[in-house]
N, C-alpha and C positions, 0 to 999 in steps of 0.2 A: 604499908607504904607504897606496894605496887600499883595501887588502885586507889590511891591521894587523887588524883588530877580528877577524877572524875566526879568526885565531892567536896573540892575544898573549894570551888570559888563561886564567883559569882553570877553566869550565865545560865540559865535555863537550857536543857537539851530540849527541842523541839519534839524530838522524838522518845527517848527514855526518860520515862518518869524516874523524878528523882537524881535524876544525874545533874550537880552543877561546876561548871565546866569556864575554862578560861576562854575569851571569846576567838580566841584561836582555833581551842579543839573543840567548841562547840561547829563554828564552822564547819571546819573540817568534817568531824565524826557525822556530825546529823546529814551530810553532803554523800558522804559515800555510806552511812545506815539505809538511806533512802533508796538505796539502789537493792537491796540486800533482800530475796524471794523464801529462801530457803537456806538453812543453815546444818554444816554437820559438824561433831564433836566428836572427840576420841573418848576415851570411856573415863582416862585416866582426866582431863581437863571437866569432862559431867562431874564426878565423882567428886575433886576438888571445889569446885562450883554450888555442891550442895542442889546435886539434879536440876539447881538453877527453878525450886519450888515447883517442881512439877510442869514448870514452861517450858522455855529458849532465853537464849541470852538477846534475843531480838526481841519487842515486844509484840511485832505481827508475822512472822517469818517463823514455819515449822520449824522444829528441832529433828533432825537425824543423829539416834547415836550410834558409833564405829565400834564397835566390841567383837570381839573372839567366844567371848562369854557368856552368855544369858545374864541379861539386866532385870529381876524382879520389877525393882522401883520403877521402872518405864511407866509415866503416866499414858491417859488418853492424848496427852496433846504434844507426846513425843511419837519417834517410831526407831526401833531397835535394828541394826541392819549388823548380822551376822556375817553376812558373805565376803566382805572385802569393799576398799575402798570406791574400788568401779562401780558396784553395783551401790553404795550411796551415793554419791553424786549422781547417777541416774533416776534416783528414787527424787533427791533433793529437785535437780533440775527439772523433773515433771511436776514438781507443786510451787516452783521458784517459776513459772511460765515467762516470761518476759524480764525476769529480775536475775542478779546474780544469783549466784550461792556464794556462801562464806563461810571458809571451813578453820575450824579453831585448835587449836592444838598441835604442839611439834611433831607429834608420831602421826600425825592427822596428817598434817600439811608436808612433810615427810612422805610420805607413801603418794599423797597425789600429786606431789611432787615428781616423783618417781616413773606414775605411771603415766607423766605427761597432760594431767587434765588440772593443771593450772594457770594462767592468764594475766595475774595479777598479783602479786602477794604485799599487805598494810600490814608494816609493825607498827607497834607507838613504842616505842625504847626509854625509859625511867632510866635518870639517871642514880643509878646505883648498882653496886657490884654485889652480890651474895655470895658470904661466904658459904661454903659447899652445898653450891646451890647447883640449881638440877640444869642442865644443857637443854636450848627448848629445840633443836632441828635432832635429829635423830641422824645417822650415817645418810648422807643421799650418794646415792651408786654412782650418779653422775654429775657432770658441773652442770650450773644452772644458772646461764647472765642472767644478769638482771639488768635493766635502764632503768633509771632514776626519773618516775615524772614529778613528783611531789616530797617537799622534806619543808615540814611546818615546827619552826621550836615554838615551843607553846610552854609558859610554866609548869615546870615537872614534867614534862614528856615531849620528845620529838618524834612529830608521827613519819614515819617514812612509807611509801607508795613508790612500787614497781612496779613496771611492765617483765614478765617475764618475755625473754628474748628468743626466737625460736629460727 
């Protein structure tokens, strides 16, 4: 049900095969995917994702994933980054040349939260509550405004888009 909106209607994504989408968040998504170079992932959103088939969750945008751990499954068309959250976005940002990066996951977006190398942060919010469900921001050490540039209700999802405030 978390991921209804993005197959139940009738718009074609421009960009993701297979995605159909309300003409709201097809707008939207394909508008800001289009911007999107390079992408990193926390180990735990790869893993739930099903390595996302050896890809990314972008269909042209590298995959970086954020692990403590050694990733086996790591295809050719990901790349494993050990070290900590700086040195992925580093990695990302040199193969993202001119495009964002787009980083996925609470403990992901968490950490580079943390170490101040975020700009922007898009949720899309389902509306629905899970019961004992998992918290997606992780502790952030510090407060973090946000301003509101964009808030689209779209059937099943309201995408929200911030400017981080600095």
């Amino acid at each position: 049900m978390l991921f209804d909106c993005y197959f139940d209607w009738d718009t074609p994504s421009q960009l993701f095969d297979g995605f159909k989408l309300s003409e709201p968040s097809a707008r939207f998504l394909d508008v800001v995917a289009d911007r999107v170079g390079a992408t990193v992932s926390g180990r735990t959103t790869y893993e739930h994702s099903s390595h996302w088939g050896g890809a990314g969750p972008h269909p042209t945008a590298p995959l970086f994933v954020l692990s403590h751990r050694p990733a086996p499954e790591i295809s050719e068309k990901q790349t494993l980054v050990t070290t900590g959250i700086e040195d992925a976005i580093v990695a990302a940002r040199a193969a993202a040349g001119d495009k964002d990066v787009a980083v996925m996951g609470g403990g992901t977006l968490t950490s580079a939260l943390a170490a101040d190398l975020v700009d922007e942060v898009i949720l899309h919010q389902v509306p629905v509550l899970l019961g004992a469900g998992r918290g997606f921001f992780q502790a952030v050490p510090k407060h973090v405004n946000l301003r509101l540039l964009t808030a689209i209700a779209a059937p099943g999802v309201t995408h929200l888009h911030y400017e981080v405030v600095r």
